[in-house]
C-alpha positions in Angstrom: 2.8 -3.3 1.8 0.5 -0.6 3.8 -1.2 -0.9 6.2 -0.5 -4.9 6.6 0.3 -5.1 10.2 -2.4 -7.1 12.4 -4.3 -4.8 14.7 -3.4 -6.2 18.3 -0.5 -8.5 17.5 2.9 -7.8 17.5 5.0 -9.8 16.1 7.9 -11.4 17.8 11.6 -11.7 17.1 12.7 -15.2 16.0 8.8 -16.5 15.1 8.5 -18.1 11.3 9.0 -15.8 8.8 9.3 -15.9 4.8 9.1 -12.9 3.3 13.3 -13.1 2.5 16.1 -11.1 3.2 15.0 -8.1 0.6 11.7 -8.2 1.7 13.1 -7.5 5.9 15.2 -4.7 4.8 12.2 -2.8 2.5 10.3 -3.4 5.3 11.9 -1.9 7.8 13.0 0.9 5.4 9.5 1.0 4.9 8.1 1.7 8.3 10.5 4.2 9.1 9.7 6.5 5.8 6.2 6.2 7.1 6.6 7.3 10.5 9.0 10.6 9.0 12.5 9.0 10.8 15.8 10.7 9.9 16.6 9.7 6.3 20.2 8.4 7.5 18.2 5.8 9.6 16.8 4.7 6.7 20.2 4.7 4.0 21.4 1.5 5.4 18.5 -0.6 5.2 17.7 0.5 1.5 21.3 0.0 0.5 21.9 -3.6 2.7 18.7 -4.7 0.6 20.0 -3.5 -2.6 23.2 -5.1 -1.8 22.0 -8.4 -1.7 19.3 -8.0 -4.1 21.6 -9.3 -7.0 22.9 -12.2 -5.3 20.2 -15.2 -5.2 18.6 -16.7 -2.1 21.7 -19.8 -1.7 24.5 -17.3 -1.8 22.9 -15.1 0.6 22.5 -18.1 2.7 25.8 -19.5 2.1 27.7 -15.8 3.2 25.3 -15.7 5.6 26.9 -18.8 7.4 30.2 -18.1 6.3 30.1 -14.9 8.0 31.1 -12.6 5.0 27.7 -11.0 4.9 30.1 -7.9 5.6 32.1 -8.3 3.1 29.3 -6.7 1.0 29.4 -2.6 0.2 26.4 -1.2 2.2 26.1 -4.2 4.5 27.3 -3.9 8.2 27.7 -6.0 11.6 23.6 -5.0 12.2 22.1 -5.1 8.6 24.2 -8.7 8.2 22.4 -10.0 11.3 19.1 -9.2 10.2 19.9 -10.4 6.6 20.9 -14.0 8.6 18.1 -13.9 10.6 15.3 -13.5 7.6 17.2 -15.8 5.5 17.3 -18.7 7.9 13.7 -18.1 8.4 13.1 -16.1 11.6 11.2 -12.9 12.1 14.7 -10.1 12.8 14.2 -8.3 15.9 14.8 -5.2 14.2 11.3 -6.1 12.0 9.6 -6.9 15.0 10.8 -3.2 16.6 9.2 -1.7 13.4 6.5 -3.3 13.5 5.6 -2.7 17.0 6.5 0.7 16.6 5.3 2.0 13.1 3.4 -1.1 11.6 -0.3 0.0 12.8 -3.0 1.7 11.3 -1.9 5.5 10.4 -6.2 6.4 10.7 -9.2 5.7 11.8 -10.7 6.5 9.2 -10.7 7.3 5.0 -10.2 3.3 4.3 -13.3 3.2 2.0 -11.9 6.4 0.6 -8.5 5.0 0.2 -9.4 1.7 -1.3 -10.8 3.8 -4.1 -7.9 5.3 -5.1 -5.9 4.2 -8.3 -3.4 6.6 -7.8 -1.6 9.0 -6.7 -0.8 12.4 -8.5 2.2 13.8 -6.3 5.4 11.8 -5.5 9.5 12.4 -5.7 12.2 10.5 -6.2 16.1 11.4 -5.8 16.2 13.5 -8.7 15.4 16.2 -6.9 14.6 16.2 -3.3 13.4 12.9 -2.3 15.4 10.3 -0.7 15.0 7.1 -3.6 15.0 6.2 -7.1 12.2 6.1 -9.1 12.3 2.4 -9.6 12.1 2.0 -5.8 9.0 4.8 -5.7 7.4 2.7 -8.3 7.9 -0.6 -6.9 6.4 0.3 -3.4 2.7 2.1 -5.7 2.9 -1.2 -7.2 2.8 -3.0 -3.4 0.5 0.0 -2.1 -2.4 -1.3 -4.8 -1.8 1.3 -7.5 -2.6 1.8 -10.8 -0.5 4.8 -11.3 1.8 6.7 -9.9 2.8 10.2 -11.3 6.2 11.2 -11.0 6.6 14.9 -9.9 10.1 16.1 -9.0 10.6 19.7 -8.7 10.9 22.6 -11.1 14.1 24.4 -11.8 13.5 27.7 -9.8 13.9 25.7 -6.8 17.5 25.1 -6.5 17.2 24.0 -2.9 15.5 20.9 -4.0 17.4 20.3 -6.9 14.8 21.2 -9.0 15.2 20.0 -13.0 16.2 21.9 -15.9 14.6 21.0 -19.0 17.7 19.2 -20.3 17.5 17.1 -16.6 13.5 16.4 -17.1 13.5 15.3 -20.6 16.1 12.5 -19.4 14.1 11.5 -16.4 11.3 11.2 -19.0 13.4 8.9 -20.7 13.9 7.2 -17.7 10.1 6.7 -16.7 9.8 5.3 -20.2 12.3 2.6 -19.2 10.9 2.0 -16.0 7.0 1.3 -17.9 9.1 -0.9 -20.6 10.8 -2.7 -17.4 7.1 -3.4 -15.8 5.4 -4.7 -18.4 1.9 -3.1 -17.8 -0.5 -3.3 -15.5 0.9 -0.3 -13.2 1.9 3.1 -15.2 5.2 5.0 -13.7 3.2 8.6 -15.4 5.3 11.9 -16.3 4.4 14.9 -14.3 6.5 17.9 -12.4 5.4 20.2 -10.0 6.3 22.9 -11.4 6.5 25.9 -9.4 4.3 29.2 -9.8 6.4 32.0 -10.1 5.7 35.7 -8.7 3.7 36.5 -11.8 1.6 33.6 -12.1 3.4 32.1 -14.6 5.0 28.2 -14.3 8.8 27.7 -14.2 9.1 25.4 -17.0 9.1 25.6 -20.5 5.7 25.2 -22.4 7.7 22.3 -24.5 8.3 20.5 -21.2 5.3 20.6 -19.9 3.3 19.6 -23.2 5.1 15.9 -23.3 3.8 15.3 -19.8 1.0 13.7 -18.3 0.1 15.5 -15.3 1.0 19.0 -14.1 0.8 19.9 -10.2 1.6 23.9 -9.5 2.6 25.0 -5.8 3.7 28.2 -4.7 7.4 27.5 -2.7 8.4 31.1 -2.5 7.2 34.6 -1.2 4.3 32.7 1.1 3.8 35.9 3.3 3.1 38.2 0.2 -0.2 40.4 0.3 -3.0 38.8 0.0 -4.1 40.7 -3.4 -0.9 39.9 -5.1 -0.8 36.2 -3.9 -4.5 35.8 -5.4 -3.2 37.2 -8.9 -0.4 35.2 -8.9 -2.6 31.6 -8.0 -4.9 32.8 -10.6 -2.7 33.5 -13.1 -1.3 29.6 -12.3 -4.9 28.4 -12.5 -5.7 30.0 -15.8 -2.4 28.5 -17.4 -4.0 25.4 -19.9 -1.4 23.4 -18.3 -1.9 22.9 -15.0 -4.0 20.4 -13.7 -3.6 20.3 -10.2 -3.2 23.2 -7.4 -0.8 21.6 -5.2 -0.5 22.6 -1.1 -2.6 25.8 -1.8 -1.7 28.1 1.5 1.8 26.3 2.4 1.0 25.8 6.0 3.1 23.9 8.0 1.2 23.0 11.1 3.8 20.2 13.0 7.1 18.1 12.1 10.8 18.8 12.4 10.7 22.0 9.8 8.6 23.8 12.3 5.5 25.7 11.4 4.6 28.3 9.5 1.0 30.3 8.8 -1.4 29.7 6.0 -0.7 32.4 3.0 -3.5 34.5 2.3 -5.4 35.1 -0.3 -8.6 35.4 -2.1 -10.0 31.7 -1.8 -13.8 31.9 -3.1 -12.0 33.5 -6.4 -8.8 30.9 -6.3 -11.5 27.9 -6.0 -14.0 29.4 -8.3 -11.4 29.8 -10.7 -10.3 25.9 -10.3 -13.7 25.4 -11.3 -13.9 27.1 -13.9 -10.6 26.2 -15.9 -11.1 22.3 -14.2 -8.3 22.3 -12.1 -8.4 19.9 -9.0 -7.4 21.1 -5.5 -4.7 19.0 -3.9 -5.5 17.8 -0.6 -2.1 17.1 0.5 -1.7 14.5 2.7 1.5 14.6 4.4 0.9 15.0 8.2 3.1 18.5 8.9 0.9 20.1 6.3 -3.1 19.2 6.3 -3.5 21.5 3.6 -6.0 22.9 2.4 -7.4 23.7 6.0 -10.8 22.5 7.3 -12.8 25.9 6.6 -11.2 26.0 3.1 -11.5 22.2 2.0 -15.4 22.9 3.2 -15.6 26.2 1.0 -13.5 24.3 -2.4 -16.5 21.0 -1.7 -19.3 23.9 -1.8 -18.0 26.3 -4.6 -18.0 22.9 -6.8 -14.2 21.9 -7.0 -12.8 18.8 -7.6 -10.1 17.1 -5.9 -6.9 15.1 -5.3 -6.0 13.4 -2.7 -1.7 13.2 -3.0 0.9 12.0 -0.5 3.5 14.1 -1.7 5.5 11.5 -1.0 9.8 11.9 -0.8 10.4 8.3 0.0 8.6 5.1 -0.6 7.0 4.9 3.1 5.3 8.1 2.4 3.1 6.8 -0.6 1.0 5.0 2.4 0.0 9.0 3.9 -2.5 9.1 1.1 -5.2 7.1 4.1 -4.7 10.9 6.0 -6.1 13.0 3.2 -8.3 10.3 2.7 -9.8 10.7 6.2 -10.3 14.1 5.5 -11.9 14.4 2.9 -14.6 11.3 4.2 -15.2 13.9 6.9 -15.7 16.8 4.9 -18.7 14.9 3.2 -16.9 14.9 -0.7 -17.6 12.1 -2.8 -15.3 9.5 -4.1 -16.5 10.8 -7.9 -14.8 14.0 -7.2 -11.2 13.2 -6.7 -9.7 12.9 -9.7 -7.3 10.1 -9.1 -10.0 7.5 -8.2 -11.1 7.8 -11.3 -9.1 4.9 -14.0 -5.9 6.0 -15.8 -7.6 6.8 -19.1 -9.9 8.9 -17.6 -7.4 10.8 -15.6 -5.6 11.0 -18.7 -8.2 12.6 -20.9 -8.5 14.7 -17.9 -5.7 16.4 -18.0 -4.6 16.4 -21.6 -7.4 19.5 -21.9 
């Protein structure tokens, strides 16, 4: 469900099409994630689709020409169109817009890189601040070629994002279990958090909590402008913690997008990356467009010092799982090998990994 759009052609409105109702809606939902649209753009299409995703392929038909598509909660006069469009068989226009618009390659290149991958290490869902359920997150991994995805909703510190308590995680954990029951194999939903690191180095979630999960990503959200001597304490404090496995967005940049920017933190980076080598934790090379973090210099110093890597979309909708290619490209240009990021590697690997 990437990348799947045919360089050169775009498709037109009203040419064959089968993919279903369902299939149009995600789609379109989809392509807008991807390209970072308004998340009330994207509501409707998401909630038209799972609408009509109940009702089998003669009823929608049947409504469809009976003109009580509308009749639906979460399907209106422009969602029912499409839905009559796709389920009589023709490409909707709206598709074709999307297409035209979003569907093409995000990179040049990081495609060997990215067809590599199993998995991504750095995702949210609507428990905290993302913008779908976890079924829907894991459904789209699934589509993307995964092998896992790990779930990573905020921590409880920040209350902006909704982050989760330890009552709120253990029932998404609960939740992930029913998800993996749901599947059947062959694609894991994993249990992870990023879990903030506080002012003192320490993580902002109980050590019970984080023991029953898989994978642990720790990010700094808070205090980005402090000195750089207390900033490097406080990362290696993080870093030193036996349960993190993953130093997520290490300066907090924000280089572009509708949050505006804001400057690299500083601190001490040979003795941050060092220190990721020395207690194995990977460097996150976060993918997402506004933040290109870690920056060129540092990614180069983190592949010479001897870290290891992974490559995550932070995704906070479905259509941002396919950024992963952008870290991807990255790192093919900064020379690191496939072997080093941690989430090429298979699940059972990644798994003993992590569980250190």
């Amino acid at each position: 469900m990437g990348d799947t759009a045919q360089p050169g052609r775009t498709p037109a409105a009203d040419e064959p099409f089968d993919g279903g109702a369902v299939a149009a809606l995600r789609r379109i939902a989809f392509l807008l994630e991807r390209a970072r649209e308004d998340t009330y753009k994207v509501k409707a299409f998401r909630g038209a689709a799972a609408a009509i995703l109940p009702l089998g392929d003669d009823e929608v038909r049947a409504r469809a020409a009976a003109g009580t598509l509308t009749d639906l909660p979460g399907v209106g006069a422009s969602s029912a169109r499409l839905i009559e469009a796709a389920a009589s068989g023709r490409m909707p226009e709206r598709l074709a817009r999307a297409e035209a618009e979003h569907g093409g390659r995000l990179t040049t290149g990081g495609q060997a890189l990215r067809a590599a991958l199993r998995g991504d290490l750095h995702s949210h869902s609507d428990w905290s601040d993302g913008g779908s359920p976890i079924e829907e997150m894991a459904m789209t991994a699934i589509e993307l070629g995964h092998d896992y995805l790990v779930l990573t909703d905020h921590s409880p510190r920040l209350k902006v994002a909704r982050g989760l308590s330890a009552e709120r995680l253990g029932r998404q954990l609960d939740v992930v279990d029913a998800v993996n029951v749901h599947l059947g194999g062959g694609f894991t939903l994993l249990k992870g958090i990023e879990v903030d690191i506080l002012d003192d180095g320490a993580l902002d979630q109980t050590d019970e909590m984080l023991a029953r999960l898989d994978v642990r990503v720790a990010s700094v959200h808070s205090k980005l402008g402090m000195d750089s001597a207390a900033m490097t304490r406080r990362m290696l404090g993080a870093i030193a913690n036996p349960f993190t496995n993953v130093l997520g967005h290490c300066t907090g940049r924000l280089v572009t997008g509708n949050r505006g920017t804001r400057a690299s933190s500083q601190f001490d980076a040979r003795a941050v990356f060092e220190a990721c080598v020395g207690h194995d934790v990977a460097v996150e090379i976060n993918a997402r467009p506004e933040r290109r973090d870690p920056p060129t210099a540092l990614l180069e110093l983190a592949r010479d010092i001897g870290c290891v890597f992974s490559i995550d979309s932070d995704a906070h909708a479905p259509g941002q799982l396919d950024f992963q290619v952008l870290g991807c490209e990255r790192a093919e240009e900064a020379g690191i090998e496939p072997e080093r990021v941690v989430n090429t590697w298979p699940e059972e690997r990644l798994l003993e990994w992590a569980s250190k």
